[in-house]
Backbone as a ProteinNet text record, in pm:
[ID]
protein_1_A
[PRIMARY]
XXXXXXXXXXXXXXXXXXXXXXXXXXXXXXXXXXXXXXXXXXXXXXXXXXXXXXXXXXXXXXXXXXXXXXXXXXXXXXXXXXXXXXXXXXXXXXXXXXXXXXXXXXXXXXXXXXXXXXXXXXXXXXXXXXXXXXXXXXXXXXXXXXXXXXXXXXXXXXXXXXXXXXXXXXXXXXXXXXXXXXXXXXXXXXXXXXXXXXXXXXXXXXXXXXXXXXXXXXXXXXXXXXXXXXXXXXXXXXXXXXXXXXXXXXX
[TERTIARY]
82.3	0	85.9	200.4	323.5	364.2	361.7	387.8	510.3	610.8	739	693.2	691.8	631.3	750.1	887.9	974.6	1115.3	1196.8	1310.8	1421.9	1481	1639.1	1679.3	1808.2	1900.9	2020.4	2152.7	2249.4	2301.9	2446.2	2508.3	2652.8	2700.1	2862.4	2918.5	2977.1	3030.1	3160.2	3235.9	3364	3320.6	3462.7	3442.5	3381.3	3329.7	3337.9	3180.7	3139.8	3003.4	2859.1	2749.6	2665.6	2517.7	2464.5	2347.8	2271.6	2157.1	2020.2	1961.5	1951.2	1916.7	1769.4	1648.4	1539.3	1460.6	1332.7	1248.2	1109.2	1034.5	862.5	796.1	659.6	585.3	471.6	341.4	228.5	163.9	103.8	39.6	-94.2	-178.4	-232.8	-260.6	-191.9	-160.8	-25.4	25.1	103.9	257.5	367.1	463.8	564.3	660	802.3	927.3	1038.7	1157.7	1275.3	1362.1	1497.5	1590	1699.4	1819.1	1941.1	1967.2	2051.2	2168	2345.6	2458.4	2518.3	2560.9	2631.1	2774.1	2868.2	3065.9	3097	3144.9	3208.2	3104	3132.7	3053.3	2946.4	2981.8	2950.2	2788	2662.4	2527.9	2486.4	2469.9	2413.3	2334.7	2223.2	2154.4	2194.5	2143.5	2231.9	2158.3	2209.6	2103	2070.7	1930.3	1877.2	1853.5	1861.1	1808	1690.6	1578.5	1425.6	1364.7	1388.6	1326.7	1295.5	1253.6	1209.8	1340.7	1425.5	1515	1675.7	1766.1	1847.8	2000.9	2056.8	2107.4	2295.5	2372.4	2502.1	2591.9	2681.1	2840.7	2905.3	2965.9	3042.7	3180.6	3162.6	3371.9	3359.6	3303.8	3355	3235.6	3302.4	3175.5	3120.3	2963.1	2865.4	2771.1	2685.8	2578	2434.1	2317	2235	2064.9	2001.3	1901.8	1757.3	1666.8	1554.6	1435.5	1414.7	1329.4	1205.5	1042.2	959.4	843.1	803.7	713.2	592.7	477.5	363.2	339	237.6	167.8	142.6	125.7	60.3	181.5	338.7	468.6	454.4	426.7	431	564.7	622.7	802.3	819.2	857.8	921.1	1054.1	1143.5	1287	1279.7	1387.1	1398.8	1511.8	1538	1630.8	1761	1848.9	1981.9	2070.6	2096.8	2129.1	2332.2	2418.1	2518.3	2611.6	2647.5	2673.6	2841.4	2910.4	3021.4	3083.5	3223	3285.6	3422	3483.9	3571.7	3643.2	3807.1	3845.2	3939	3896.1	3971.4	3891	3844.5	3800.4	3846.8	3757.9	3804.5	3832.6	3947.9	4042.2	3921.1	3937.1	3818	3656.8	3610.9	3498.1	3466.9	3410	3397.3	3233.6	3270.1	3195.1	3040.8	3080.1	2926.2	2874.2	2868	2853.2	2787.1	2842	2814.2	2649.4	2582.2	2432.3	2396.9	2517.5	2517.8	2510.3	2561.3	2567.4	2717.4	2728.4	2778.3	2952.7	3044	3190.2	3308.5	3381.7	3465.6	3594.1	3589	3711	3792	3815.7	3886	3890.4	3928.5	3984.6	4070.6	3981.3	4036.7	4188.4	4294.8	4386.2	4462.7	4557.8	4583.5	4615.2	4582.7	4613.1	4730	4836.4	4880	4887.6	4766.1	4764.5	4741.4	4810.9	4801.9	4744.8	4700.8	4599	4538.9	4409.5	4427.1	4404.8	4458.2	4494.3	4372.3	4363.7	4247.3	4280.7	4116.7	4159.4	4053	4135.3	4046.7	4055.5	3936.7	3956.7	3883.7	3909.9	3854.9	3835.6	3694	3668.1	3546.2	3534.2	3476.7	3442.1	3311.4	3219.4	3190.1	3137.8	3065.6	2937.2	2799.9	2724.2	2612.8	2491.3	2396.9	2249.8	2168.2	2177.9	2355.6	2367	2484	2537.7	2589.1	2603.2	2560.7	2520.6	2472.9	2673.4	2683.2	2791.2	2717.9	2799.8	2780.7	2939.6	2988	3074.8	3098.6	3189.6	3180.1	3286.3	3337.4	3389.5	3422.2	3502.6	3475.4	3390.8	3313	3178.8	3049.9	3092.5	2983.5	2945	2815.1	2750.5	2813.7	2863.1	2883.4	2783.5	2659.1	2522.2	2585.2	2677.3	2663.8	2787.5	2875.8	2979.7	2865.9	2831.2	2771.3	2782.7	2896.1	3003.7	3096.6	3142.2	3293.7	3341.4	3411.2	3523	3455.1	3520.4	3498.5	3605.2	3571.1	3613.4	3614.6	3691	3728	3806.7	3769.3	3843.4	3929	3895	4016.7	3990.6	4116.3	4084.7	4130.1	4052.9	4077.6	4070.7	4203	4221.7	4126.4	3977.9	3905.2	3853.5	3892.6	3867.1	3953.7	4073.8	4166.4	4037.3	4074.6	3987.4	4015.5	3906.6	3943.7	3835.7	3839.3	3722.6	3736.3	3568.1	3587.6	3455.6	3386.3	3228.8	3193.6	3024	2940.2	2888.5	2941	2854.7	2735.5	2649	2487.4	2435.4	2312.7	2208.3	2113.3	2019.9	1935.6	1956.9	2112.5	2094	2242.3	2266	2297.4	2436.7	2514.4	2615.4	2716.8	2868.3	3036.2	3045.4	3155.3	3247.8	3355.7	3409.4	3540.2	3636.6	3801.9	3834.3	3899.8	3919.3	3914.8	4026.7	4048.3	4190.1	4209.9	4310.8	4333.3	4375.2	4311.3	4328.8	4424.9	4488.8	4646.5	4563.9	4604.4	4578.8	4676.1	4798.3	4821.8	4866.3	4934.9	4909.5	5016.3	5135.8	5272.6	5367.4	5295.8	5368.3	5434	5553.3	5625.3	5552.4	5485.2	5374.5	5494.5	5438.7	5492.1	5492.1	5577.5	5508.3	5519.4	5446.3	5334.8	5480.8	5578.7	5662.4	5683.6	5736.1	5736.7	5603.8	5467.5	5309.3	5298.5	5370.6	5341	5449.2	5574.7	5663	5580.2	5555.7	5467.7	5320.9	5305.8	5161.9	5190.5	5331.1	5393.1	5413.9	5443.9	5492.6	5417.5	5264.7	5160.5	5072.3	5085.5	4964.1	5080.7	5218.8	5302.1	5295.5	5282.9	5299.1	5175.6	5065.9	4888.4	4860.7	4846.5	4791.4	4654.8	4560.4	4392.5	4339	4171.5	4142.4	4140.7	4214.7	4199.9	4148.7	4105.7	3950.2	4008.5	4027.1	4067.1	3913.6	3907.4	3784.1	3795.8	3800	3813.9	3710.5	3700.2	3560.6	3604.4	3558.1	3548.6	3436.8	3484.1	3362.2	3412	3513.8	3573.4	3582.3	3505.5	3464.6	3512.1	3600.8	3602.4	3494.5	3425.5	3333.7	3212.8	3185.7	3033.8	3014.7	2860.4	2840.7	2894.7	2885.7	2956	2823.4	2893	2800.2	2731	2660.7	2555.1	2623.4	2715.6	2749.3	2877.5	2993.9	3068.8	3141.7	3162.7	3292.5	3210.4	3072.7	2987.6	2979.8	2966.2	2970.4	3076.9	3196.4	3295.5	3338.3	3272.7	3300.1	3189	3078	3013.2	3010.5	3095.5	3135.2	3270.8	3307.4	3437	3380.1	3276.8	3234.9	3169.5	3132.2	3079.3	3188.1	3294.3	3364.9	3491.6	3481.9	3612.1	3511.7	3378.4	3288.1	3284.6	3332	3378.2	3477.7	3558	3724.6	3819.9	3765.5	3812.3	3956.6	4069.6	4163.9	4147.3	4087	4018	4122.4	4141.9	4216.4	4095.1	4136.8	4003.3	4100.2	4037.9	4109.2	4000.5	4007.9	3914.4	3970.8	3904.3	3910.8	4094.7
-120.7	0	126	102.2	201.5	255.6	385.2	367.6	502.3	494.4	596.2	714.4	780	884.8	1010.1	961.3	1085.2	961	913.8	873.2	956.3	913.8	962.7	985.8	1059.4	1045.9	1054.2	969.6	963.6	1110.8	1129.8	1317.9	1263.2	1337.3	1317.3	1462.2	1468.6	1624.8	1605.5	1741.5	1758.4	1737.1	1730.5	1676.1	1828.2	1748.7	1913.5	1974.9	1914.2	1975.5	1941.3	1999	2006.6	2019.9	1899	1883.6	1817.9	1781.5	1698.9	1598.9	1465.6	1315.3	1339.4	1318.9	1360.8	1229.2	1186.9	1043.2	1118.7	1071.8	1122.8	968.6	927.9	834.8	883.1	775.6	789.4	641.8	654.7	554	582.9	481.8	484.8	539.9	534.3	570.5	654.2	704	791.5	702.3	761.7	711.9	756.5	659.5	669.4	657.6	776.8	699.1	713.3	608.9	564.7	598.7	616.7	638.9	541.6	466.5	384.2	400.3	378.8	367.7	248.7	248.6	148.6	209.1	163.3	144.5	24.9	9.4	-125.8	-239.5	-330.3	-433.4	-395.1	-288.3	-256.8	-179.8	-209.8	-140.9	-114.3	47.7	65.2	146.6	169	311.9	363.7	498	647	709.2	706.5	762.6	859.9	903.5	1024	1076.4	977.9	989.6	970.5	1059.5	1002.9	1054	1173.8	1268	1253.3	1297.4	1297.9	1293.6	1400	1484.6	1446.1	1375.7	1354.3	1446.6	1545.4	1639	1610.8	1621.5	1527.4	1670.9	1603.3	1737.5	1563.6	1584.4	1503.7	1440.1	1355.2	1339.4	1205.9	1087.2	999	906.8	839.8	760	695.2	648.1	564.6	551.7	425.6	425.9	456.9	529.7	565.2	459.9	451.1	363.2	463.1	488.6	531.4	381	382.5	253.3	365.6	311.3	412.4	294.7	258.8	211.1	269.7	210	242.6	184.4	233.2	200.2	61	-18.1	-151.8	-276.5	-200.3	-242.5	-325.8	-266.4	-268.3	-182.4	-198.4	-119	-131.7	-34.3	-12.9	27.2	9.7	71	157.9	269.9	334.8	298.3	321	287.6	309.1	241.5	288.4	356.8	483.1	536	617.3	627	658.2	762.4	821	984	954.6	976.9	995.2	1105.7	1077.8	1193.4	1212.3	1333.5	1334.7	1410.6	1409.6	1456.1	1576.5	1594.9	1686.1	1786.8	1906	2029.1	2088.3	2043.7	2081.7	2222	2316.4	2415.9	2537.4	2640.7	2707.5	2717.5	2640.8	2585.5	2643.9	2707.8	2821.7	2700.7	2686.7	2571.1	2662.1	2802.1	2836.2	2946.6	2880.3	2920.7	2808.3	2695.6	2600.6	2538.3	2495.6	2455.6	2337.4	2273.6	2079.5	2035.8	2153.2	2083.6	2022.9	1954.3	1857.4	1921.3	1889	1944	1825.9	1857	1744.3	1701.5	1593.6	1661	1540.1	1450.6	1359.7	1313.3	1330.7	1366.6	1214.5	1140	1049.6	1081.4	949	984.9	936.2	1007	876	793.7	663	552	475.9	346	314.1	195.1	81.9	-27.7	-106	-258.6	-356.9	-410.2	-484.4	-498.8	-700.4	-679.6	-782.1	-758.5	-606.7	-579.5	-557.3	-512.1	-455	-317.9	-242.4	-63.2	9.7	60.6	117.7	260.4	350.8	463.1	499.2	649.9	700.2	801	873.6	1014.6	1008.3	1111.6	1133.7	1293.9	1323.3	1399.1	1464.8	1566.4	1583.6	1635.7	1658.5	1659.2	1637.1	1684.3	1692	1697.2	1608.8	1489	1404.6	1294.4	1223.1	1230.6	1276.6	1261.8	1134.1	1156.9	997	1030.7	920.3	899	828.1	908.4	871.2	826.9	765.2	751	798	839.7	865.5	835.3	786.5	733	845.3	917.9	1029.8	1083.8	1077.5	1151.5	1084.1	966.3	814.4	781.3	786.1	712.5	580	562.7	425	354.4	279	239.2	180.4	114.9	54.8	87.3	207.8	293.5	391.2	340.3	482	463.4	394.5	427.3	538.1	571.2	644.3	572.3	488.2	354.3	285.6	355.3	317.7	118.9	-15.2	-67.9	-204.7	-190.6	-305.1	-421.5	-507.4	-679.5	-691.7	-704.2	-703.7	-648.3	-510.3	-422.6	-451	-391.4	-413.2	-291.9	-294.3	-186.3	-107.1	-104.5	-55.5	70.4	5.9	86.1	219.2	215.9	314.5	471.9	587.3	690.4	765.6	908.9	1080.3	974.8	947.1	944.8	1069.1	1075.5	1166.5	1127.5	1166.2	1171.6	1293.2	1245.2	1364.1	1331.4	1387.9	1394.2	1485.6	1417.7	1511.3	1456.6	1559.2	1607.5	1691.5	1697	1766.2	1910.5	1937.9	2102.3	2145.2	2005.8	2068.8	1939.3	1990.2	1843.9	1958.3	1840	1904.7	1763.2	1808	1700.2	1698.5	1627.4	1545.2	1592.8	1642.1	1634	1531	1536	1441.4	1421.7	1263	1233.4	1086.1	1086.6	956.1	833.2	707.4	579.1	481.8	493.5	449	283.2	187.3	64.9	26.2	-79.7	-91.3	-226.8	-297.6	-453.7	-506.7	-451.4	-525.5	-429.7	-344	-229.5	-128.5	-32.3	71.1	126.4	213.2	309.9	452.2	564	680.1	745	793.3	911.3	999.9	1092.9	1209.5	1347.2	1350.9	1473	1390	1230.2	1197.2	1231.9	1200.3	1199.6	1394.3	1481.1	1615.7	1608.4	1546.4	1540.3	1471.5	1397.9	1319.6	1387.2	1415.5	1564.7	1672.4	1693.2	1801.6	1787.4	1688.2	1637.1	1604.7	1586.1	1439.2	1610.5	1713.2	1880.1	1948.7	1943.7	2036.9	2019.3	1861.8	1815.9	1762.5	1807.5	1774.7	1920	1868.3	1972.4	1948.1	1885	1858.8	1982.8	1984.9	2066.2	2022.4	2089.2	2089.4	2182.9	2148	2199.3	2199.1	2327.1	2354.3	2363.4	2255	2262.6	2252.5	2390.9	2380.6	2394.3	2315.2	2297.6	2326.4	2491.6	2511.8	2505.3	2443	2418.8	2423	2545.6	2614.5	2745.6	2782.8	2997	3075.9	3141	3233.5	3311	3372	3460.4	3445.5	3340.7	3295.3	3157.2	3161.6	2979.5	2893	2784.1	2663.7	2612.5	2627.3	2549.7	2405.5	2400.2	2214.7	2154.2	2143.8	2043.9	2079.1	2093.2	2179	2030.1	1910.9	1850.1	1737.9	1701.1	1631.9	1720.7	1809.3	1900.2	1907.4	1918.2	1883.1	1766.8	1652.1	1529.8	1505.5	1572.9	1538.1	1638.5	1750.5	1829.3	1773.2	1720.1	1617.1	1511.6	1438.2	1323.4	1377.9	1477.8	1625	1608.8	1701.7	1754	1648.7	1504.9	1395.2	1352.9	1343.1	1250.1	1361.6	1538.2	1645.9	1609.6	1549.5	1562.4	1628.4	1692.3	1719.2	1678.3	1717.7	1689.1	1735.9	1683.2	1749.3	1732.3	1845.3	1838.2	1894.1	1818.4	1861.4	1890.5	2005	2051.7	2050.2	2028.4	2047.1	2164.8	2240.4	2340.2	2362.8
0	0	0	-3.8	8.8	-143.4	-125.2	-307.7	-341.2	-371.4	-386.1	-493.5	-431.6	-555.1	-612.7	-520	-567.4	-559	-617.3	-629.3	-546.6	-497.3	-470.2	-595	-610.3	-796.7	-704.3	-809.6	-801.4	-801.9	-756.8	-834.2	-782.4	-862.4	-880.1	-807.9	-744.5	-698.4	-623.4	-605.9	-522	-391.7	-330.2	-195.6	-130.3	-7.1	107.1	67.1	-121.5	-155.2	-65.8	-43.2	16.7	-7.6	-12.1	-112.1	-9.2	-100.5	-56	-98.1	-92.5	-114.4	-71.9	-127.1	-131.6	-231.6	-90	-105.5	-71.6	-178.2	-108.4	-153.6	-58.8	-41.6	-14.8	-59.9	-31.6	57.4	144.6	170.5	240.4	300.4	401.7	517.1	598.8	686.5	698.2	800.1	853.1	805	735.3	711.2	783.7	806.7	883	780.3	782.7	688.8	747.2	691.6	729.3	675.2	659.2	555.4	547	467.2	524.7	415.8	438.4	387.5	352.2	243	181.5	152.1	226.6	179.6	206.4	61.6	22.6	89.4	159.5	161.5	305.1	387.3	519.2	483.6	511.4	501	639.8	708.5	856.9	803.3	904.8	932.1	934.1	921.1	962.6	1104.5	1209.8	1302.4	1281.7	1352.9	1291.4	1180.1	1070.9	947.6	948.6	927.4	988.1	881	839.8	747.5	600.9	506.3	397.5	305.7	328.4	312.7	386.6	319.2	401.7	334.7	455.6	386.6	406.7	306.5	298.3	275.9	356.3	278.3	276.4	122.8	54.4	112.8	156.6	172.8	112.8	128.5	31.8	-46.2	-132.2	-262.3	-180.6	-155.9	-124.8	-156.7	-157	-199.4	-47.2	-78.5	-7.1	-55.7	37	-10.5	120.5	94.5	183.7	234.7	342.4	358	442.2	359.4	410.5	454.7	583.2	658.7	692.9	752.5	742	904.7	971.9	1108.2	1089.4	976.9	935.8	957.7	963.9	964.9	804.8	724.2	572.5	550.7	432.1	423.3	277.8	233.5	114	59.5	-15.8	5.3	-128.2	-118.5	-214.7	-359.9	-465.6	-560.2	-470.6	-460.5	-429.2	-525.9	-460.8	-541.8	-477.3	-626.1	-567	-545.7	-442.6	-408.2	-463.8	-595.9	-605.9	-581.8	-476	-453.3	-504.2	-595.9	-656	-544.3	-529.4	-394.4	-477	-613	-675.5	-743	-728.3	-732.5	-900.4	-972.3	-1204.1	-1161.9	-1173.8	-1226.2	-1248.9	-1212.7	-1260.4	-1207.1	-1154.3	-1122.6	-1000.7	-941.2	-843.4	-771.2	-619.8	-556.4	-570.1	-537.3	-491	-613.1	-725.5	-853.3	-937	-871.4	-953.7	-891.5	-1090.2	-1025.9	-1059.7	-1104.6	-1112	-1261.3	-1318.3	-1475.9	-1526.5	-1589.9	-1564.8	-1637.1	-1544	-1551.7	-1547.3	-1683.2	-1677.1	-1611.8	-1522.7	-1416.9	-1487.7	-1571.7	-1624.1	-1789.6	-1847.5	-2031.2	-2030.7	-2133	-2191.9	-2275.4	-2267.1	-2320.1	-2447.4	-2545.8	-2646	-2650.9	-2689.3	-2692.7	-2830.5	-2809.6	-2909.5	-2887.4	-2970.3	-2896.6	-3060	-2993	-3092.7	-3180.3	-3292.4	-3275.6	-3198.9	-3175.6	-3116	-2913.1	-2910.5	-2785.1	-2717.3	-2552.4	-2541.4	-2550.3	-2526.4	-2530.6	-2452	-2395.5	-2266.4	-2269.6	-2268.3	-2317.4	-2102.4	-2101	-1933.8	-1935.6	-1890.7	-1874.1	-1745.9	-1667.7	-1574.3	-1553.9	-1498	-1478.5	-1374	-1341.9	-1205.4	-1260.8	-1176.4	-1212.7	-1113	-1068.7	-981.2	-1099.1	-1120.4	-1116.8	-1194	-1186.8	-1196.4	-1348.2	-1462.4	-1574.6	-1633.3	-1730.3	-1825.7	-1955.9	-1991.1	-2072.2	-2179.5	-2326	-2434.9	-2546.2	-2585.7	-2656.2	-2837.3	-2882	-3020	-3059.4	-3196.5	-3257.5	-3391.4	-3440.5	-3590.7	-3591	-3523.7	-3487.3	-3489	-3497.1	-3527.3	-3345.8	-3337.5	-3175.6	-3154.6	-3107.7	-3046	-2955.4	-3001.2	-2959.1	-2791.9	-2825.7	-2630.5	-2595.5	-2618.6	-2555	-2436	-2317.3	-2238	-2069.1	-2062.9	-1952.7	-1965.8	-1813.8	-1770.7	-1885.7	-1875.3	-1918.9	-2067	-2195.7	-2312.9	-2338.3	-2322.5	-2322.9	-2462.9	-2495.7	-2659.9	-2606.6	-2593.7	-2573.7	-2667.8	-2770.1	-2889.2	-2984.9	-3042.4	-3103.6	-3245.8	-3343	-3494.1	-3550.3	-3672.1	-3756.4	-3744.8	-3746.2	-3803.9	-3648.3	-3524.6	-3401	-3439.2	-3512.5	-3499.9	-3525.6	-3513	-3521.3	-3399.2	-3362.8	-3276.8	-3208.8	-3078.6	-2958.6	-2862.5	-2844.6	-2750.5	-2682.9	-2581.2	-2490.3	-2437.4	-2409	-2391.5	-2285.2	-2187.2	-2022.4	-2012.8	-2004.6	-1992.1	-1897.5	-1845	-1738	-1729.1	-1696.8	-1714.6	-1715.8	-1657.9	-1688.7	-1824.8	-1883.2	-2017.2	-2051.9	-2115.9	-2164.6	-2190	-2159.7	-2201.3	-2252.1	-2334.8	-2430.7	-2363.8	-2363.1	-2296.4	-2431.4	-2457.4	-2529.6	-2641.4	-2766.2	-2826.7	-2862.5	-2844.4	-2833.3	-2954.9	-3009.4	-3137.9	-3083.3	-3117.1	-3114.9	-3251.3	-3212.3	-3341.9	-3259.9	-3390.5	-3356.3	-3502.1	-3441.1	-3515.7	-3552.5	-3648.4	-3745.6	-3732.7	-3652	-3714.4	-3767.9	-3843.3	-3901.8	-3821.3	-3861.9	-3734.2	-3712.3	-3608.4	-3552.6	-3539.7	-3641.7	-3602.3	-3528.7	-3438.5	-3337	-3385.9	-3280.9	-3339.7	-3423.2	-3352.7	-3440.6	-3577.5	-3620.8	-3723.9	-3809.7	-3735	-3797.7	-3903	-3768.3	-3829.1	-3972.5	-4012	-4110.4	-4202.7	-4162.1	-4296.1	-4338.9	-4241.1	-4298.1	-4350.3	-4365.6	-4448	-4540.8	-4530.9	-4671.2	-4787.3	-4713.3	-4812.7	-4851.4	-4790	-4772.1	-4899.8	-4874.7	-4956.5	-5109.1	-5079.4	-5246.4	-5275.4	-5242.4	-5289.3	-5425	-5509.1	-5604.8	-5594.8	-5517	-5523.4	-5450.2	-5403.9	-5363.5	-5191.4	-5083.1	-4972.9	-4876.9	-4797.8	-4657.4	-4527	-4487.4	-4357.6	-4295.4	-4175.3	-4056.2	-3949.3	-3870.9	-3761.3	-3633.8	-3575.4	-3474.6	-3306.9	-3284.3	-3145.1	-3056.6	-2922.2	-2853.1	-2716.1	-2677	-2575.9	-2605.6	-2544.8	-2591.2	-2445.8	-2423.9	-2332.5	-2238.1	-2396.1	-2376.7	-2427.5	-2429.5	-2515.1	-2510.9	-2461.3	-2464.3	-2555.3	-2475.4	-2598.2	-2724.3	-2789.2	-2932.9	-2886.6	-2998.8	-2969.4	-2984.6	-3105.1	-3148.2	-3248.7	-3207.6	-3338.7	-3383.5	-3281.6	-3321.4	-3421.8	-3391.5	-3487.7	-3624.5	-3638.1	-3736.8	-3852	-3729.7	-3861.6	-3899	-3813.7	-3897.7	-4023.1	-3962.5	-4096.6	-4244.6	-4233.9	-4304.2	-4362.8	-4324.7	-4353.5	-4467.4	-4387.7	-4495	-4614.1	-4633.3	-4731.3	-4833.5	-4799.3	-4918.4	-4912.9	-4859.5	-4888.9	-5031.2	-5021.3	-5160.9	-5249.8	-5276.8	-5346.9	-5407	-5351.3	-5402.2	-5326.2	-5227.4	-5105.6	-5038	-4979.3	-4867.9	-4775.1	-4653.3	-4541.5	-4432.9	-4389.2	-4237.5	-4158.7	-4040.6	-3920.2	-3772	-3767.7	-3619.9	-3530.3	-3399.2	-3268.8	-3212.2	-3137.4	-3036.2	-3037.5
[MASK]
+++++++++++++++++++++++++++++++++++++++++++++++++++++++++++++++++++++++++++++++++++++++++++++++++++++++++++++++++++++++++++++++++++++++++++++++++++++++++++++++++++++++++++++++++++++++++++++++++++++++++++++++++++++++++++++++++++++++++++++++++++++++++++

């Protein structure tokens, strides 16, 4: 006869931050609620957690669960949900400014892996509600990339490509910056000062028609764009079926 009519939500935030874990119920009769903690394998009450409303300053990751009873000793529990705490404060980010949209405190990095190998790509968020994760590939969705942790068991030529992700929430989305996946066959793998010589070389001596595109989506002084880095990939796939030599720059 107990019926949850408001969820807890997960939120990702810096340490020391100071928020509100919030359960509403309907029943019958007169309701009672609990608050209870989950670290690592250890689950207690919280004493004096009684209220609707259970109010947290951040110091470390746990999971929270609400249990709401009735005079009838009927009981219901709430979604468990999990309070991540980052103990590192993103550069810039001013605590009592911020209104929980979602900020990237961890940037996937480049990778140079075998093929055959695994490949583990990593980016992380903060965010009130909790960021959702999306993965991209050249600017292609990756349908079941929508973890932190972009992960390939064994990678093939064809993974090579710019990844980057989109942390969103209800009060808006950042891109993670975009970083290249070299996958390679056996063959020597260039590094990147050899990569710029050989891009000099292949741009100096091109007599075709070539496309400078450059996609910002870090503004000083003006909101960030929807979508600039999808944009120039698909402005890319545009003028390569032109006749096109497309270089693509990000931010």
């Amino acid at each position: 006869a107990i019926a949850i009519t408001e969820q807890p939500v997960s939120v990702s935030v810096p340490v020391g931050y100071s928020f509100v874990l919030r359960c509403r119920a309907q029943g019958c009769t007169s309701l009672q609620y609990q608050w209870f903690c989950q670290y690592q394998s250890d689950c207690r009450l919280i004493p004096g957690a009684t209220n609707q409303d259970l109010p947290i300053i951040a110091e470390q990751t746990q999971l929270y669960t609400c249990r709401v009873n009735d005079l009838h000793r009927n009981a219901v529990f709430s979604d468990w949900v999990k309070v991540e705490v980052h103990q590192c404060v993103a550069r810039g980010l001013p605590p009592q400014l911020w209104r929980g949209e979602p900020v990237i405190v961890l940037n996937p990095s480049e990778q140079w892996v075998e093929v055959g190998q695994p490949l583990q790509l990593q980016c992380a968020a903060m965010g009130v509600p909790a960021p959702r994760y999306q993965w991209y590939r050249n600017g292609n969705l990756l349908e079941q990339q929508k973890r932190k942790k972009l992960w390939i068991t064994h990678t093939k030529v064809s993974d090579s490509g710019t990844y980057l992700c989109c942390a969103s929430n209800s009060h808006g989305e950042h891109w993670t910056t975009a970083v290249d996946v070299h996958i390679g066959g056996g063959e020597v793998i260039l590094p990147p000062a050899e990569h710029l010589q050989l891009f000099h070389l292949v741009f100096v001596s091109a007599t075709g028609k070539i496309a400078l595109l450059v996609g910002n989506n870090r503004y000083q002084h003006h909101p960030n764009l929807m979508a600039p880095v999808r944009d120039v990939f698909e402005l890319s796939h545009l003028l390569e079926r032109l006749g096109f030599q497309v270089v693509s720059l990000l931010d």
